[in-house]
C-alpha positions in Angstrom: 40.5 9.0 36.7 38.3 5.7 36.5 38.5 2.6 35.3 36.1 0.8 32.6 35.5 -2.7 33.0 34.6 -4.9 29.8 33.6 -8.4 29.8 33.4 -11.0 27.1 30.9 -14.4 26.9 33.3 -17.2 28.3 35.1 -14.8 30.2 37.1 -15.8 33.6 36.5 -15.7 36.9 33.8 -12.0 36.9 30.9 -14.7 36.1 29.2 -11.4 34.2 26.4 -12.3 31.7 27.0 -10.8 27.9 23.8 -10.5 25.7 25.5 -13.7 23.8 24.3 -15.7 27.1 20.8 -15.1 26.2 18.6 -18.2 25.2 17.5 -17.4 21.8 14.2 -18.6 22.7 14.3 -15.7 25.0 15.7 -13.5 22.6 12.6 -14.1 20.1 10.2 -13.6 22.8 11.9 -9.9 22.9 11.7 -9.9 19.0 7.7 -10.6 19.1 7.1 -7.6 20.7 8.8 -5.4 17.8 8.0 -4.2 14.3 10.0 -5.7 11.6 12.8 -2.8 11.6 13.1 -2.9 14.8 13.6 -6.9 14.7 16.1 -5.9 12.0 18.3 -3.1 13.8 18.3 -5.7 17.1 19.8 -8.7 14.6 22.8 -6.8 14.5 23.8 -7.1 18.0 25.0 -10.3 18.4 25.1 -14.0 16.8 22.0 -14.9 18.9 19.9 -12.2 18.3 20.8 -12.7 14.7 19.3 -16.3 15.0 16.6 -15.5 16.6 15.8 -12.7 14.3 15.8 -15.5 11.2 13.4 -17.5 12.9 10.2 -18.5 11.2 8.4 -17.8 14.6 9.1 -14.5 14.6 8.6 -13.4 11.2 5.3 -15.7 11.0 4.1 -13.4 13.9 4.3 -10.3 11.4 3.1 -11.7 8.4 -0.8 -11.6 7.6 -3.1 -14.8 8.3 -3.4 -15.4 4.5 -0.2 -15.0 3.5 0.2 -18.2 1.6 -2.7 -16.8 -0.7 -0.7 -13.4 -1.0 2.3 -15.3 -1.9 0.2 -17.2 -4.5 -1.0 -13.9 -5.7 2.4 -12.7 -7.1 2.7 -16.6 -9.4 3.6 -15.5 -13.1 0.9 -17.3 -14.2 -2.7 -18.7 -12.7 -1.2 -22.2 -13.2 1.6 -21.4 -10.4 -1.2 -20.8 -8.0 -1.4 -24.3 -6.0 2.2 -24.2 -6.2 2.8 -20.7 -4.8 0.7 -21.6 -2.0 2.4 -25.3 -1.4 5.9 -23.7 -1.7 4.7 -20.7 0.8 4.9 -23.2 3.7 8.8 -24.5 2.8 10.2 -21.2 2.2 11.5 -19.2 5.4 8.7 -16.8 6.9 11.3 -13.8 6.6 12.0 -14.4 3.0 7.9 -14.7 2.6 7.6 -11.2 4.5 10.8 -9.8 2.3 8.8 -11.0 -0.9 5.5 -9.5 -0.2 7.3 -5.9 0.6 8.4 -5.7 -2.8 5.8 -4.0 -5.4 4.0 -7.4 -6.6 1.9 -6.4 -10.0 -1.5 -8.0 -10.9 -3.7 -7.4 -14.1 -1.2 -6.6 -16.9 0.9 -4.3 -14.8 -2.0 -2.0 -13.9 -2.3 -3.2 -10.1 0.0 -3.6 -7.5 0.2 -4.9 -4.0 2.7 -4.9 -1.1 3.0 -5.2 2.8 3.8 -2.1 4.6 7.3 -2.5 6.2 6.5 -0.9 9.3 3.3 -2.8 10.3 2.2 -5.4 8.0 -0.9 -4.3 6.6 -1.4 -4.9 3.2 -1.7 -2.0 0.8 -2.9 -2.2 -3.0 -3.2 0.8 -5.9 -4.8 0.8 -8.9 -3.8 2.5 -12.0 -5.6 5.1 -13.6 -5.0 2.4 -16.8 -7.4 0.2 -15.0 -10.6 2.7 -14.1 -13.4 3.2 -16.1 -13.4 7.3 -17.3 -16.3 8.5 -19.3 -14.9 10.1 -22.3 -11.1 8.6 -22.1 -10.9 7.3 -25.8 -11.9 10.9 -26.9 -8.4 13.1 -27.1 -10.4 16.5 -26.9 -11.4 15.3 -23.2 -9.0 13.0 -21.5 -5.1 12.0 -22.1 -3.0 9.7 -20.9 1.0 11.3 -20.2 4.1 10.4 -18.7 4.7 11.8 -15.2 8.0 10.5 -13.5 5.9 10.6 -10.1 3.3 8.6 -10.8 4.4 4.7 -9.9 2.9 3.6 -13.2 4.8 6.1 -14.9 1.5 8.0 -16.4 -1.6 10.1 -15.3 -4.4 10.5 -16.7 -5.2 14.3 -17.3 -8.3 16.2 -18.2 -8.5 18.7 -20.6 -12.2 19.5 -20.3 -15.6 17.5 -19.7 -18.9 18.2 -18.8 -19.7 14.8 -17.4 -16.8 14.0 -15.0 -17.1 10.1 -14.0 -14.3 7.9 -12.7 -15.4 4.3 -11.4 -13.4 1.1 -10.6 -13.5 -2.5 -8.9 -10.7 -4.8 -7.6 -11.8 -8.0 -6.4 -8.5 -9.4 -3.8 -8.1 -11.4 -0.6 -7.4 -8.9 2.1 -6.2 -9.9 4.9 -8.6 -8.7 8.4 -7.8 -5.8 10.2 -5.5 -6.5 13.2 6.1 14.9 1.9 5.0 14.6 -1.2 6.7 16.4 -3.9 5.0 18.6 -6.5 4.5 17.6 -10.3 7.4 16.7 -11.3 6.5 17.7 -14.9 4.2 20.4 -15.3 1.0 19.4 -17.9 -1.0 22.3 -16.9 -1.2 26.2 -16.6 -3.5 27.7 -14.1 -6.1 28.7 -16.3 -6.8 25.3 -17.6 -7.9 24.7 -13.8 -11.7 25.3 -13.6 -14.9 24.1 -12.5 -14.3 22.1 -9.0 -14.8 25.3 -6.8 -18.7 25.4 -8.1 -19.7 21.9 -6.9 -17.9 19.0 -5.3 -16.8 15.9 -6.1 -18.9 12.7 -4.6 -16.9 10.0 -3.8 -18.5 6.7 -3.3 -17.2 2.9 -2.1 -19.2 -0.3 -2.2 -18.4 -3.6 -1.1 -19.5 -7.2 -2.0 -20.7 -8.0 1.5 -22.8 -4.6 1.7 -20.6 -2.1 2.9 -21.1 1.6 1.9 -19.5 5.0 2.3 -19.7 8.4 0.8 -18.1 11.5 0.8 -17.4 14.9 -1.3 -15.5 17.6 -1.3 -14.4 20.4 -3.4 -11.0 20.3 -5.1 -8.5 22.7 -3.9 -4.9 23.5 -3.4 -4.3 22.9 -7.5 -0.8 22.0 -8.3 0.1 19.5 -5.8 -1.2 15.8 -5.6 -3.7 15.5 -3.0 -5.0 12.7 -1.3 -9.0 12.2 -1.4 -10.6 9.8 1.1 -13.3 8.0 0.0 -14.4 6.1 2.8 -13.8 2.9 5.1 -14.4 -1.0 5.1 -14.1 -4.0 7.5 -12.8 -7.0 6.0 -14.5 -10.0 8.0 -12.1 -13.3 6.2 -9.1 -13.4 4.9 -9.6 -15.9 3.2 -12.5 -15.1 1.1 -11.6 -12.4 -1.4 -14.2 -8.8 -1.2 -14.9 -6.8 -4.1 -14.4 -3.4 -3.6 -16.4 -0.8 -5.9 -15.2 3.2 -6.0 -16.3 6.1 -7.7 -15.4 9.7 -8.2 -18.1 11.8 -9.8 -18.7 15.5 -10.3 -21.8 15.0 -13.3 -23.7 19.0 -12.9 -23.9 19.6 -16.3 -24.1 23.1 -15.6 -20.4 24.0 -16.2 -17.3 22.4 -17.5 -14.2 21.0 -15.2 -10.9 21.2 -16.4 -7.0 20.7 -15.6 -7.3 17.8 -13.3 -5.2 15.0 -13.6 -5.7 10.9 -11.8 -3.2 8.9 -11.1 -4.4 6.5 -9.1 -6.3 4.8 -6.3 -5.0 3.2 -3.3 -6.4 0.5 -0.5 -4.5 0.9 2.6 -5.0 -0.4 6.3 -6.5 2.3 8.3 -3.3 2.9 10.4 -1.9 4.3 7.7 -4.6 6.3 6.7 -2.5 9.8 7.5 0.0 9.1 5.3 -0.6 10.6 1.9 -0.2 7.7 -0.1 -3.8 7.6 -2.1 -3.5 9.3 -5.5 -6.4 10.8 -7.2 -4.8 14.1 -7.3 -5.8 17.6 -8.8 
């Protein structure tokens, strides 16, 4: 049989170190070098990593550079602006990183912004409420309906078109670069699927300082949201905001298109980009 020895911090005469001896200087220099859940499982070790874990060092490390202007961003009302960004410095950068995880809405309710947990990258969709679709005041073409997986709570679905044209814009200080479920309510039957297997779909992204990409694809796989990538931008200032231009088009007059339904579009930081988390769906 053996023996197991314990020892405590302020322990007699064994002289052994505990991990409450640590400096908490030391302990933050640790912290640095981890991603915020990590910073958050390693708080619950001791009383000094738990300080060191609150400390606005740390957490100012993770946060973006402009995240006084992000903080601003979320103000109820444009008049909070100056304020938002005054009060950013005075409240604790772990609350500041707390706040910008949370779904902060712009626009009416139709955009929405948050930091990724995991790495801090700022992430942004925009409801299908807040593109411009060709023909969506006409019921006999488009519809808006409820869809519990949708995070504004509706899709837009088409019926049938000939001229398929979703565009959008969002204009917003990014900061620089440093499983999904089926349809939860069904709102088509297969037949009403048609049309994207005879041409694809361009996709096209524009930015204010003169960035381009394109892409297409035909749409497959229907019944399950799918994520489309439209392309790729560098943003060169955080503190300047870039207006971002998209487009989905599919405008062969030829034949009709049918049974395809848009939730939304997302921005993400490219780290992310293999998630499926973009949602203009079929």
């Amino acid at each position: 049989m053996g023996g197991v020895a314990s020892s405590s911090a302020g322990g007699g005469g064994g002289g052994e170190t505990a991990l409450g001896d640590l400096p908490e200087s030391c302990v933050a220099e640790v912290l640095l070098r981890l991603d915020p859940p990590e910073i958050c499982r390693m708080a619950r070790l001791s009383r000094t990593f738990r300080g060191a874990a609150s400390g606005d060092g740390v957490w100012e490390a993770k946060l973006p550079r402009n995240y006084a202007r992000l903080l601003a961003a979320t103000a109820a009302d444009d008049d909070g602006e100056a304020a938002a960004l005054e009060a950013a410095e005075a409240i604790p950068k772990k609350e500041v990183y707390a706040r910008l995880c949370r779904r902060n809405r712009l626009d009416g309710g139709t955009k929405e912004f948050w930091l990724d947990k995991g790495g801090g990258g700022v992430c942004m969709t925009i409801s299908s409420r807040a593109l411009s679709i060709t023909g969506i005041d006409d019921r006999r073409y488009w519809n808006f309906i409820p869809n519990d997986e949708s995070r504004f709570h509706a899709v837009a679905y088409l019926s049938q078109i000939w001229w398929f044209e979703v565009r959008g814009e969002v204009e917003f200080c990014f900061p620089e670069g440093r499983p999904l479920k089926r349809l939860g309510r069904r709102v088509y039957s297969s037949e009403h699927i048609h049309g994207w297997d005879i041409k694809p779909v361009r996709f096209q992204l524009s930015t204010s300082d003169g960035q381009q990409a394109q892409s297409k694809c035909y749409l497959t796989d229907p019944g399950v949201w799918i994520n489309h990538h439209v392309g790729d931008f560098v943003v060169k200032s955080s503190n300047e905001p870039v207006k971002i231009q998209f487009a989905m088009v599919q405008i062969d007059c030829t034949h009709t298109k049918g049974g395809l339904c848009v939730d939304s579009v997302a921005v993400k930081p490219q780290y992310l980009a293999k998630k499926k988390t973009s949602r203009i769906y079929v």
